[in-house]
C-alpha positions as a printed NumPy array, in Angstrom:
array([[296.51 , 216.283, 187.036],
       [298.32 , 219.458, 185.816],
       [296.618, 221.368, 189.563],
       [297.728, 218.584, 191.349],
       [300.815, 218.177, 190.817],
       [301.04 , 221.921, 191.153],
       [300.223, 221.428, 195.124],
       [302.087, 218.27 , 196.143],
       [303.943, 219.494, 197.936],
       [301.725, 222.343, 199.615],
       [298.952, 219.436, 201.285],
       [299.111, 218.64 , 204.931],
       [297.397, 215.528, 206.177],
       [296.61 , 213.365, 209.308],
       [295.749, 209.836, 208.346],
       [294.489, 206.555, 210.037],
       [295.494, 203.391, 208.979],
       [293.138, 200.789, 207.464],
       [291.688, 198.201, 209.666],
       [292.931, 194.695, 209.606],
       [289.66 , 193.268, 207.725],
       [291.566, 191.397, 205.168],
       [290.279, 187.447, 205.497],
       [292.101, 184.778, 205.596],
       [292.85 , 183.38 , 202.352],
       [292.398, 179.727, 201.084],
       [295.836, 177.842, 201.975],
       [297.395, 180.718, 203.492],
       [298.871, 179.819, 206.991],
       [299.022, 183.323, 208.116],
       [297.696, 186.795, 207.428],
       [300.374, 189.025, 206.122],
       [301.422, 192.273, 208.197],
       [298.923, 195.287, 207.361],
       [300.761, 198.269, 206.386],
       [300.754, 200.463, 209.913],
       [299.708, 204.009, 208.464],
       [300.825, 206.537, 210.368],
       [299.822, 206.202, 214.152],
       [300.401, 207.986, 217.235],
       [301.575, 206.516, 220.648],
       [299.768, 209.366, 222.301],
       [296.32 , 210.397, 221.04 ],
       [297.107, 213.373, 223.471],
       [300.035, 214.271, 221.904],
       [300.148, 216.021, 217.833],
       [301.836, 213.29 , 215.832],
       [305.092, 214.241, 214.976],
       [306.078, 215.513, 211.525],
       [307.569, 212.768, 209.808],
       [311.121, 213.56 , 208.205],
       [311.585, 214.047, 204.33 ],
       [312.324, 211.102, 202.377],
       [313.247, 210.91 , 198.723],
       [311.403, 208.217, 196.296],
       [312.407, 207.26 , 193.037],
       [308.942, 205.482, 191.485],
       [309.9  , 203.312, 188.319],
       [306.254, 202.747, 187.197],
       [304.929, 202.058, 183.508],
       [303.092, 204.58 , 181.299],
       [301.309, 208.075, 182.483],
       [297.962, 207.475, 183.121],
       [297.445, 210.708, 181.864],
       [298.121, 209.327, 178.266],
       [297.645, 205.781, 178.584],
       [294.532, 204.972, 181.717],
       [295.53 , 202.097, 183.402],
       [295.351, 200.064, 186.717],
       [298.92 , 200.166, 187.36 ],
       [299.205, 203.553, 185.622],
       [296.591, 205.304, 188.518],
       [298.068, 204.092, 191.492],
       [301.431, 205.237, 191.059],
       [299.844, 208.984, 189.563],
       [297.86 , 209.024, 192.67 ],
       [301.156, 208.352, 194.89 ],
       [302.763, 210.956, 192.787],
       [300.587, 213.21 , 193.945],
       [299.682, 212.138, 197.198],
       [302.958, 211.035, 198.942],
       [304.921, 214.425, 199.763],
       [301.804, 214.966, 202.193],
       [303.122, 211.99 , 203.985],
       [306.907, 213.912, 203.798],
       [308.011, 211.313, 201.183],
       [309.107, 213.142, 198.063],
       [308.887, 211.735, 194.67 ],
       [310.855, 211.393, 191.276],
       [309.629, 209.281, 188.482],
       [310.276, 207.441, 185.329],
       [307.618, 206.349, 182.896],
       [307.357, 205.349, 179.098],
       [305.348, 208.899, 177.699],
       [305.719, 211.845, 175.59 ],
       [307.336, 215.099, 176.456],
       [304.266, 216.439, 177.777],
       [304.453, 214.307, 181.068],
       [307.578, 216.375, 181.815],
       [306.178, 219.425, 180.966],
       [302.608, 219.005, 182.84 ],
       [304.814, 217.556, 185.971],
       [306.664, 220.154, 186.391],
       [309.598, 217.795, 185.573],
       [308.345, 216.368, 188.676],
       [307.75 , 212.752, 186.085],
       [310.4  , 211.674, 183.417],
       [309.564, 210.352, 180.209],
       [312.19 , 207.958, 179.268],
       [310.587, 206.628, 175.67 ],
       [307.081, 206.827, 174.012],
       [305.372, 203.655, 175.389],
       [305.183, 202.015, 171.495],
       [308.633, 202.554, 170.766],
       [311.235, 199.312, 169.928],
       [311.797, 197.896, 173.546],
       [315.799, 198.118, 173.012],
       [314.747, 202.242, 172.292],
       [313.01 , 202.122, 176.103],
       [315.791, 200.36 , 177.668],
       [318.236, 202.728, 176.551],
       [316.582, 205.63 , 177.237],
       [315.125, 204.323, 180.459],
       [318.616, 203.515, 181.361],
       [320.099, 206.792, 180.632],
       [317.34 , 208.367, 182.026],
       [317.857, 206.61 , 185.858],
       [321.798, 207.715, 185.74 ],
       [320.894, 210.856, 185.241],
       [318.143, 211.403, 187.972],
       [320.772, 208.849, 190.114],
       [323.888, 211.62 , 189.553],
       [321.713, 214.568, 190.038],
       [319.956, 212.739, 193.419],
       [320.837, 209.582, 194.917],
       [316.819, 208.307, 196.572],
       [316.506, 207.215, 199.644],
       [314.637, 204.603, 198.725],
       [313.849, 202.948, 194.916],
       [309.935, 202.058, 194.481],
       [309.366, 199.745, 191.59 ],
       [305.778, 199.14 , 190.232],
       [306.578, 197.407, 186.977],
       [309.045, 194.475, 186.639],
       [310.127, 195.084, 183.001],
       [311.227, 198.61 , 183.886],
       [312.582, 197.602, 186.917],
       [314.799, 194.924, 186.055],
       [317.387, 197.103, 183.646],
       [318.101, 199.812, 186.095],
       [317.357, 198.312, 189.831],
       [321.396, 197.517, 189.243],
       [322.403, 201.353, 188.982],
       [321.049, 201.783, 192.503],
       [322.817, 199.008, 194.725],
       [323.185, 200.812, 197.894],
       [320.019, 201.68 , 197.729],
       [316.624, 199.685, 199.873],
       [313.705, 198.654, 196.977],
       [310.316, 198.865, 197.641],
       [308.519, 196.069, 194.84 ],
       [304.83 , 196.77 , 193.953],
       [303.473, 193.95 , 192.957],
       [300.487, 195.149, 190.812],
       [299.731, 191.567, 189.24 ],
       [301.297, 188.75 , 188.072],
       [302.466, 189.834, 184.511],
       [303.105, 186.86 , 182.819],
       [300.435, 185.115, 183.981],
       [298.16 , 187.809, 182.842],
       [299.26 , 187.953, 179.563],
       [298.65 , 183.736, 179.221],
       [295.552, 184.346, 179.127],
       [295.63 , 187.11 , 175.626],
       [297.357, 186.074, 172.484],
       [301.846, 185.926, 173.747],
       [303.25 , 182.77 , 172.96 ],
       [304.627, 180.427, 175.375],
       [308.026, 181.935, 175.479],
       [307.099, 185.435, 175.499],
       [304.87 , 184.471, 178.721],
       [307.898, 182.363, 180.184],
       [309.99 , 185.475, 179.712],
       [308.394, 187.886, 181.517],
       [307.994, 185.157, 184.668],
       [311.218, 184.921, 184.218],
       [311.957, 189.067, 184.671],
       [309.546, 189.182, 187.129],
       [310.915, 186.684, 188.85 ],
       [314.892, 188.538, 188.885],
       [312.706, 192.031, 190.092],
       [311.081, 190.678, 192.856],
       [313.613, 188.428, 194.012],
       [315.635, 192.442, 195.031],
       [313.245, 193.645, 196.645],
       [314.041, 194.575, 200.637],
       [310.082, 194.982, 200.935],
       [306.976, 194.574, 198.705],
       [303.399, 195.47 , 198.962],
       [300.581, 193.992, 197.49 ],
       [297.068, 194.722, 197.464],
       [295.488, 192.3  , 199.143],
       [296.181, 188.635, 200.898],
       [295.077, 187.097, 197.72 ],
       [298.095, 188.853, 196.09 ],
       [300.694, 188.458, 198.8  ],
       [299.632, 184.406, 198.502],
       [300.547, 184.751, 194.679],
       [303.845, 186.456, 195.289],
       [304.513, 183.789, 197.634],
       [303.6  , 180.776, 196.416],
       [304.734, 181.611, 192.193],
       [307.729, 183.642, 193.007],
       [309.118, 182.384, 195.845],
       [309.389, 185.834, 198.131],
       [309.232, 185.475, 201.779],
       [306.596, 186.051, 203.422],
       [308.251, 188.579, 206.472],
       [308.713, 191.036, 203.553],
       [305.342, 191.556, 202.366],
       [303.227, 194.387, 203.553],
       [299.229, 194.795, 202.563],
       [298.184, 198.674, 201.075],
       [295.304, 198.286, 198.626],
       [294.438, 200.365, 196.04 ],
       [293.895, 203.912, 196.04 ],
       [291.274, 206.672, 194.402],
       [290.797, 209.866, 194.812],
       [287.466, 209.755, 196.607],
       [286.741, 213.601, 195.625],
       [286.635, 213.169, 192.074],
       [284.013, 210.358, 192.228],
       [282.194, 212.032, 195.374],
       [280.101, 214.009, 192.705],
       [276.703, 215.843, 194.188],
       [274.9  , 214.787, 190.676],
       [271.955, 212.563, 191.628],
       [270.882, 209.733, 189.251],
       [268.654, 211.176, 187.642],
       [270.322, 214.633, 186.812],
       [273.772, 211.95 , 185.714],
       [271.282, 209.867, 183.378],
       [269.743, 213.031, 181.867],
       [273.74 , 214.123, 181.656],
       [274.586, 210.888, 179.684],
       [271.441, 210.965, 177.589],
       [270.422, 207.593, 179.447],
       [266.498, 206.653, 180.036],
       [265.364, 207.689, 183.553],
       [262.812, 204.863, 183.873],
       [264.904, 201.521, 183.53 ],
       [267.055, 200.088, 186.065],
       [270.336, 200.113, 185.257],
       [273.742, 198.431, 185.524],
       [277.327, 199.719, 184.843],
       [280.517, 197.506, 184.336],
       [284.023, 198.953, 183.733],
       [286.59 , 196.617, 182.811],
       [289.007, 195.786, 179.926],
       [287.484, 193.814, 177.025],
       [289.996, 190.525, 177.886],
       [288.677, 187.273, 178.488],
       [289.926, 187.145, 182.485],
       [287.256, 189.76 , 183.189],
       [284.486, 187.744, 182.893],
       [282.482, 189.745, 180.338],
       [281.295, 186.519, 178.535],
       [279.498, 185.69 , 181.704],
       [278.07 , 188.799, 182.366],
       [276.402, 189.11 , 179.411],
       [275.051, 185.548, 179.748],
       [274.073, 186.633, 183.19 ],
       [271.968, 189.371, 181.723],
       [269.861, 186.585, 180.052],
       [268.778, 185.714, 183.236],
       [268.442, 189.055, 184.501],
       [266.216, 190.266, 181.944],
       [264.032, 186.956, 183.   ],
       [263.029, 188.701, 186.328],
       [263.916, 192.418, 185.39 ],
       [262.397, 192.55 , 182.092],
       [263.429, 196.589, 181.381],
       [266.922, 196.06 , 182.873],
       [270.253, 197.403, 180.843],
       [273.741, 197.25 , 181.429],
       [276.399, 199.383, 179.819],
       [280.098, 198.204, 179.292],
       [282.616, 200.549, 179.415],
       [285.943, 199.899, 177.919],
       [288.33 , 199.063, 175.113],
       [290.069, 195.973, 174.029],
       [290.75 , 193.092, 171.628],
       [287.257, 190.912, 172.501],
       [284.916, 194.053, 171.656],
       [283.609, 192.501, 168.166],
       [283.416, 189.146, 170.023],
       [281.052, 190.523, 172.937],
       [278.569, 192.154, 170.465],
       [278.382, 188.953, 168.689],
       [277.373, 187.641, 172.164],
       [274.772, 190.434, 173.098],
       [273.334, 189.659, 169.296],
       [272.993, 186.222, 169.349],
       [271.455, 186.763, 173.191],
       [268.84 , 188.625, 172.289],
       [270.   , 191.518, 174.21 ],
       [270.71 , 194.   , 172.25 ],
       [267.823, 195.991, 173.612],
       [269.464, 195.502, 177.129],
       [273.027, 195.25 , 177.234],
       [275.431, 198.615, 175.276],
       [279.037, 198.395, 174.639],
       [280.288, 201.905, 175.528],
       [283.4  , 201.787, 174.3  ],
       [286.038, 203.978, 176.133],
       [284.967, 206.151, 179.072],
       [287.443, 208.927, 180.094],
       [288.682, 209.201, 183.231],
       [286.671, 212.524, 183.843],
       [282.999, 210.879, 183.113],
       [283.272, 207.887, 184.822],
       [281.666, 209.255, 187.919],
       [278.288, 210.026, 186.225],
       [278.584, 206.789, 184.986],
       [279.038, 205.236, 188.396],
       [275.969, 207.671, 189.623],
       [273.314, 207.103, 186.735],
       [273.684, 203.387, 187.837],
       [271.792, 201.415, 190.239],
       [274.544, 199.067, 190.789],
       [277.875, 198.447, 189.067],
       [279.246, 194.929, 188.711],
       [283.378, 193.385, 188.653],
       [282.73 , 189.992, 186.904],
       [286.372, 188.774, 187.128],
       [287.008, 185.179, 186.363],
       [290.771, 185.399, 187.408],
       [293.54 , 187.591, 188.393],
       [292.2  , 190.249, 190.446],
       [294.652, 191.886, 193.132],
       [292.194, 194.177, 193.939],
       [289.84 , 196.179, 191.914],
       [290.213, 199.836, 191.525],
       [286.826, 199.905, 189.957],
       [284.81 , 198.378, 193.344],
       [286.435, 201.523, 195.195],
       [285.768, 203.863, 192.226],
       [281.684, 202.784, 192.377],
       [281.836, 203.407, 196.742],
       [283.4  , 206.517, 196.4  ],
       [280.526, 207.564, 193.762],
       [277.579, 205.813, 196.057],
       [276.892, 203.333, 193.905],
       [277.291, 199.788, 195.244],
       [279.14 , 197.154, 193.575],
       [278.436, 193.431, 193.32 ],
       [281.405, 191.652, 192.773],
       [283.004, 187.818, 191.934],
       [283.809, 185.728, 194.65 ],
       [288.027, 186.237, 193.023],
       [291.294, 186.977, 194.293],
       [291.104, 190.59 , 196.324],
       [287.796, 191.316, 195.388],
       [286.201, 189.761, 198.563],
       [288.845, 191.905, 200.96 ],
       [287.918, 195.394, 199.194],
       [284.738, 195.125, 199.626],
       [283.102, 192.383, 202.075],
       [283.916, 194.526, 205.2  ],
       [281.632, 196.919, 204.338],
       [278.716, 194.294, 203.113],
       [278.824, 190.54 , 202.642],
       [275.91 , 191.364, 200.495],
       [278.244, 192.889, 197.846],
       [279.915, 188.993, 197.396],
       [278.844, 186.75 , 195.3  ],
       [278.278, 183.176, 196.727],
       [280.466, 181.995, 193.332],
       [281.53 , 182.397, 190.033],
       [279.645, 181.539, 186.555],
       [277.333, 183.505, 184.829],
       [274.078, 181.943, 186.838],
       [275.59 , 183.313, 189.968],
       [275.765, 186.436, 188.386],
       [272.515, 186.652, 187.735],
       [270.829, 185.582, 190.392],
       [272.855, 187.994, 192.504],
       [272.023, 191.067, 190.115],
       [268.62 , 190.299, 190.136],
       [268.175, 190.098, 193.527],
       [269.864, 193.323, 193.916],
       [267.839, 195.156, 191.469],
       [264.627, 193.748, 193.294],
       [265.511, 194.81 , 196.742],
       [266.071, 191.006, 197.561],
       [269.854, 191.571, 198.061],
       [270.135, 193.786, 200.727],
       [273.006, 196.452, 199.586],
       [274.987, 199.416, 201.57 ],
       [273.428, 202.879, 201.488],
       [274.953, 205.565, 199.23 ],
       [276.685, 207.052, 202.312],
       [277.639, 204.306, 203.883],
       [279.616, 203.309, 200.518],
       [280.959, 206.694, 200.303],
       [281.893, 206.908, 203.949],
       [283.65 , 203.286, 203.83 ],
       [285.634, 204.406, 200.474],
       [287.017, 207.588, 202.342],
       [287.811, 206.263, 205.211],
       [289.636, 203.465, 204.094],
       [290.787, 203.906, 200.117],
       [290.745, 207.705, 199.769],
       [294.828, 208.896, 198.632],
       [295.467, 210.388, 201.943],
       [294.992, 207.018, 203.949],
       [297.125, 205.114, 201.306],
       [299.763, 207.098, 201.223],
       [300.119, 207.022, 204.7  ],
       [300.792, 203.458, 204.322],
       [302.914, 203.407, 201.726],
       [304.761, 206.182, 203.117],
       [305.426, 204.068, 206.441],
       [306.458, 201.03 , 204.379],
       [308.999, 202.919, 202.912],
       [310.397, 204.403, 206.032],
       [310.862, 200.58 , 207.357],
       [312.555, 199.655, 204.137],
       [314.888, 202.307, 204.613],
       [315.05 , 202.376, 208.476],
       [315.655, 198.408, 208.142],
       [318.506, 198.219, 205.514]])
C-alpha cells in the first residue's frame, strides 16, 4: 500500500463507465440511476481534465491492519481517486503507522479496540483539525458510527453516504442484544438521513436503503465494488499456484473466502459438499477465513464425513489470496443473506477463476452479466451442490479464464470505479 500511496497522485487515467446491466430487483418499481463515469460528448474530442476536488473519506479501520469489506473499498479509493482529480483526506480507527505509511495522507483517530467514548473524542478532535487546516469540498462517509459524531462539524458542506451494508441488521444475526442492534439502526438511520447523495453497490442495496431507512430514491446512485484487478491478474497457472500452496495437483478443487458468521452460508456449503463428493468423489474445498463459528464448522466437516474433503484455512492474507483464487477450479459465495455485493466474486474474475454464487442480494448483478451460468437457480445447500457438481463435471457451462479476467477489468478494476465515484461527487457538490 506503502508504493501506492506514494503515486496517487502521479496516475493519469481515461475510464468508461459500467454498463447498465444491473436487473431489476424483486418489488423495485424502478432501476436506480447508474453512476455516469466519466464520458465524453465528443469521442473526437480528448476529454477534458476534470478540476481538483477535495474529499474528506470518514471510513472505519485500515485495511492494512484490520482486512475488511468496507475497509478495501475506501483504501482502494484512497488510492485510486486523485487519478480522477478528486483528492483525498481520511480518518480511520488505526495505529500510528497508518499515518506514517500514508504519508499523513490517512489519519488515525483511535486504535480500533479502544473504549468507544476514547474514538469519539479523538475522532472528533481529529475532524476539527483536518476541518481548520482544509475545509473539503465534499464529506464522503462509509461508516455510520463514525459518521454520525462529526457529519455536524461540516454543515456547509454536500455528504456523499456509502452505504456498505445494513449495520444493524448485520449484526442481528451474531451475538448483540436487541438494543445494541436497535441502536445502531437507530445511528444509521440519523447518518443516512444527511446525506445530499448515496451510493450503493448494487439495486439490491439501493432497495434496502429505501425501503428500511426511508432515503429517497432520486438520491441514490449505483458504483459497485472495486479491486485492484493487477494484484489478482497473477501469470501463475494452477498448477505452478497448487505446487506454491503445497496443494495436490490431481483433485479438483474448490475455494471459498468468507467470514466464519452464520449469514455466509458456510453451514450449507459444507452440507453441499456431501453431495458433491457423491458425484466428484476426489473433490476438496478449502475455507479461508476467521471468525466466531470456526470450532462450529469443523464439528460440521467431522460429523460429515468430510474431513478428507473439505480444510478450514484459517486466515489468508491479502497478498496470497490470488494463488488461492488460481490453484482453484472454481470458487464459491454461499451467502444466505445480506450481500450488497461481493468483493470476493470480483476478486476470483480478476484471478480467472470463475465463481458460482447464491441467488442473494447483489450477487446476481456482479456477476450474471458476464454468465447466467455463474447463478444459482436458489438457495439451500442441495442447490449448492448440484450447481458445484455440475460445474466441476463440465455440465455447467462456465466463462473462460479471459473472459472472467477481461469482464473484471473492464468493469470492477479501481480506475473504472473511481471514475464513478469521482462523478458522483462532482454532482453532490455541483448540486448543493
Amino acid at each position: 500500500m506503502n508504493t501506492a500511496i506514494k503515486s496517487m497522485t502521479t496516475h493519469a487515467s481515461t475510464t468508461t463507465p459500467i454498463a447498465d446491466h444491473a436487473p431489476k430487483a424483486n418489488g423495485a418499481k424502478k432501476p436506480l440511476k447508474q453512476s455516469p463515469g466519466n464520458p465524453s460528448k465528443d469521442a473526437s474530442k480528448p476529454p477534458l481534465k476534470p478540476r481538483i476536488i477535495d474529499s474528506l473519506q470518514i471510513g472505519m479501520n485500515w485495511f492494512d491492519e484490520r482486512p475488511g469489506g468496507l475497509d478495501r473499498v475506501v483504501s482502494a479509493l484512497i488510492q485510486s481517486l486523485p487519478a480522477q482529480g478528486v483528492t483525498v483526506r481520511g480518518l480511520v480507527a488505526g495505529s500510528e503507522n497508518v499515518r506514517t505509511s500514508t504519508q499523513g495522507v490517512v489519519t488515525p483517530f483511535a486504535a480500533p479496540d479502544a473504549p468507544l467514548v476514547k474514538r469519539v473524542i479523538g475522532l472528533r478532535r481529529a475532524a476539527v483539525e483536518l476541518r481548520n487546516a482544509r475545509m473539503p469540498d465534499v464529506v464522503a462517509a462509509h461508516f455510520a458510527l463514525y459518521a454520525a459524531p462529526v457529519l455536524g462539524k461540516f454543515s456547509r458542506v454536500p455528504k456523499v453516504i456509502h452505504f456498505h451494508g445494513p449495520w444493524g441488521d448485520e449484526s442481528a444475526h451474531g451475538a448483540r442484544g436487541h438494543a445494541n442492534v436497535m441502536l445502531r439502526r437507530v445511528v444509521e438511520r440519523h447518518v443516512y438521513q444527511r446525506g445530499n447523495l448515496h451510493i450503493v453497490l448494487s439495486q439490491a442495496f439501493g432497495d434496502v436503503l429505501q425501503k428500511q431507512y426511508g432515503v429517497n430514491a432520486r438520491t441514490i446512485r449505483i458504483v459497485p465494488g472495486c479491486v485492484d484487478v493487477d494484484h489478482f491478474s497473477s501469470d501463475v497457472d494452477r498448477r505452478a499456484a497448487r505446487t506454491a500452496l503445497g496443494l495436490p495437483q490431481d483433485r479438483p478443487m474448490l475455494f471459498c473466502v468468507r467470514r466464519l458468521v452464520s449469514r455466509m452460508g458456510l453451514e450449507d456449503l459444507i452440507d453441499a459438499m456431501f453431495v458433491v463428493r457423491q458425484q466428484v468423489p476426489d473433490v476438496l474445498l478449502t475455507i479461508a477465513g476467521k471468525g466466531p463459528l470456526m470450532e462450529a464448522l469443523q464439528a460440521r466437516i467431522d460429523y460429515r464425513g468430510l474431513s478428507q474433503h473439505v480444510r478450514l484455512a484459517g486466515f489468508v492474507a491479502d497478498e496470497a489470496l490470488p494463488l488461492w483464487y488460481r490453484s482453484a477450479d472454481v470458487s464459491v459465495v454461499p451467502t444466505t443473506a445480506l450481500e450488497g455485493f461481493g468483493l470476493t466474486t470480483i476478486e476470483s474474475l480478476a484471478s480467472g477463476t470463475p465463481v458460482i454464487v447464491t441467488p442473494v442480494g447483489g450477487l446476481p448483478e456482479a456477476v450474471a452479466p458476464l454468465s447466467q451460468e455463474l447463478v444459482l437457480e436458489s438457495g439451500g445447500f442441495q442447490a449448492l451442490g448440484a450447481g458445484l457438481a455440475g460445474a466441476l463435471l463440465g455440465k455447467r457451462m462456465l466463462p473462460s479464464e479471459a473472459e472472467c479476467r477481461a469482464y473484471a477489468r473492464s468493469n470492477f478494476d479501481l480506475p473504472v470505479i473511481a471514475a464513478q465515484t469521482a462523478a458522483v461527487y462532482r454532482e453532490a457538490i455541483d448540486s448543493y
